[in-house]
LUMMARMAR-855045 format. One line per 5 residues: number of its first residue (from 0); their letters; for each residue x, y, z of C-alpha. Coordinates in pm, 1 decimal, decimal comma. Example, Ala and Ser with C-alpha at 12.3 -4.5 7.8 and 13.67 -1.06 7.14 Angstrom:
<pts>
0	as	1230,0 -450,0 780,0; 1367,0 -106,0 714,0
</pts>
This chain:
<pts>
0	xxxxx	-3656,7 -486,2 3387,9; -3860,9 -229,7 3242,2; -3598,5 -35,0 3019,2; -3721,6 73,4 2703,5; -3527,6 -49,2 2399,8
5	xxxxx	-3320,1 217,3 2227,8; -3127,2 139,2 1927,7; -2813,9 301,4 1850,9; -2798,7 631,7 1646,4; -2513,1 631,6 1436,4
10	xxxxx	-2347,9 1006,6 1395,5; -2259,1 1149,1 1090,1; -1903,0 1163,1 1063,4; -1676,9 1419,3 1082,4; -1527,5 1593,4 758,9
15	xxxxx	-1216,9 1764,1 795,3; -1185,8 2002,6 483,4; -845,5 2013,6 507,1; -792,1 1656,1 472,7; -496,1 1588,9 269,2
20	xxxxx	-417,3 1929,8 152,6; -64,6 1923,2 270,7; -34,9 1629,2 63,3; -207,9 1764,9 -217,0; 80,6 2078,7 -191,8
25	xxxxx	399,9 1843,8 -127,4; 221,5 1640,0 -481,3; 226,9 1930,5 -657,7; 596,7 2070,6 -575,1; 710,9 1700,2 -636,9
30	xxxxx	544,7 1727,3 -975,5; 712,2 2074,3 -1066,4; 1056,6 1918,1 -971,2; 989,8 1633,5 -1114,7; 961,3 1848,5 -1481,7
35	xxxxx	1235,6 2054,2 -1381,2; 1486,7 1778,6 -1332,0; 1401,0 1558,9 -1618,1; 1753,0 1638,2 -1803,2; 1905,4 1514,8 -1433,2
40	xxxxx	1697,1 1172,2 -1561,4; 1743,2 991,7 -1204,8; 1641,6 1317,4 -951,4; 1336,7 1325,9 -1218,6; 1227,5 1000,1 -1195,5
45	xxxxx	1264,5 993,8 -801,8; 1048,5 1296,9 -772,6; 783,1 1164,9 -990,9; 726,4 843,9 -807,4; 732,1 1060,7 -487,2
50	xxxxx	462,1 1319,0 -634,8; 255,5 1030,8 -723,6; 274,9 853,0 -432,9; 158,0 1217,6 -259,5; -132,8 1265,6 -489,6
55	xxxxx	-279,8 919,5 -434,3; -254,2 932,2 -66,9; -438,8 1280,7 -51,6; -653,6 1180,0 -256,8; -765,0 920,5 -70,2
60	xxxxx	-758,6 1097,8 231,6; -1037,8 1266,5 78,1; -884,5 1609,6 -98,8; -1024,7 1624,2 -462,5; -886,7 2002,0 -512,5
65	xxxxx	-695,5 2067,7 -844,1; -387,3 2082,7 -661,5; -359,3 1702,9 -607,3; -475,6 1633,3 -999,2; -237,2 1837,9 -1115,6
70	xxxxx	12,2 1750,6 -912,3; -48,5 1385,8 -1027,5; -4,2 1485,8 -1401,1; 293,4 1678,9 -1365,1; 462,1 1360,3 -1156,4
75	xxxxx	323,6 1128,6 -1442,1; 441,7 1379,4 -1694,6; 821,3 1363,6 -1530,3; 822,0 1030,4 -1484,0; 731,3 905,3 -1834,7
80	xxxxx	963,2 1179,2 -2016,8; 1257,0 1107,5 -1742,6; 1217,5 740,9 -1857,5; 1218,5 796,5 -2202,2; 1516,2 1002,1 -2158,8
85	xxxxx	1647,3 782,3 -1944,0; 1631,2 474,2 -2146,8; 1741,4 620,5 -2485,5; 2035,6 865,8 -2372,5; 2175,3 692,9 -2029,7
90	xxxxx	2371,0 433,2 -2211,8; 2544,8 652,6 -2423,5; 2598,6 884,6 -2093,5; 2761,3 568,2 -1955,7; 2976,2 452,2 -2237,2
95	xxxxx	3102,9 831,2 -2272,5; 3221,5 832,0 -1852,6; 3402,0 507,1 -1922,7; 3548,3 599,7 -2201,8; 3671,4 918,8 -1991,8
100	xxxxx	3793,2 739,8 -1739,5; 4041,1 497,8 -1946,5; 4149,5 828,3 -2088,8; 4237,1 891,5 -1750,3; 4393,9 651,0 -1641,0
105	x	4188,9 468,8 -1399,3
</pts>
């Protein structure tokens, strides 16, 4: 039993620069549709959850490229003005359809 003692050498681990790029890109074209569709209030606030949920997820797959920042901020962005619009013009959006539809008949 004459082994010499050899302790273990850790490697370095393996960076993949592409980590979370894809993400980073599918952030950012939620973000841009998620500013585009802010007067459809609903499709705006669906693709600003989904851009930030993109951005956070490449970003902690290690990408810290401007895509997934801005990409982040444009989501944000979308989501807080969809909201807003949301919140202050949806119930008169509502009350208009039903008043619509007793015109109608139904």
């Amino acid at each position: 039993m004459n082994q010499e003692f050899q302790p273990y050498q850790q490697e370095e681990p393996v960076t993949n620069p592409n980590a979370g790029k894809g993400l980073a890109v599918a952030a950012l074209v939620m973000g841009i549709l998620a500013l585009i569709n802010i007067w459809l209030m609903v499709p705006g606030i669906i693709f600003g959850i989904l851009g930030i949920i993109f951005a956070a997820v490449a970003r902690k797959q290690g990408n810290t490229g401007g895509m997934a920042i801005a990409g982040l901020i444009m989501s944000i962005i979308g989501l807080v003005l969809s909201g807003i619009l949301l919140a202050t013009c949806g119930p008169l959006f509502c009350q208009g359809f039903m008043e619509g539809l007793n015109e109608a008949g139904f």
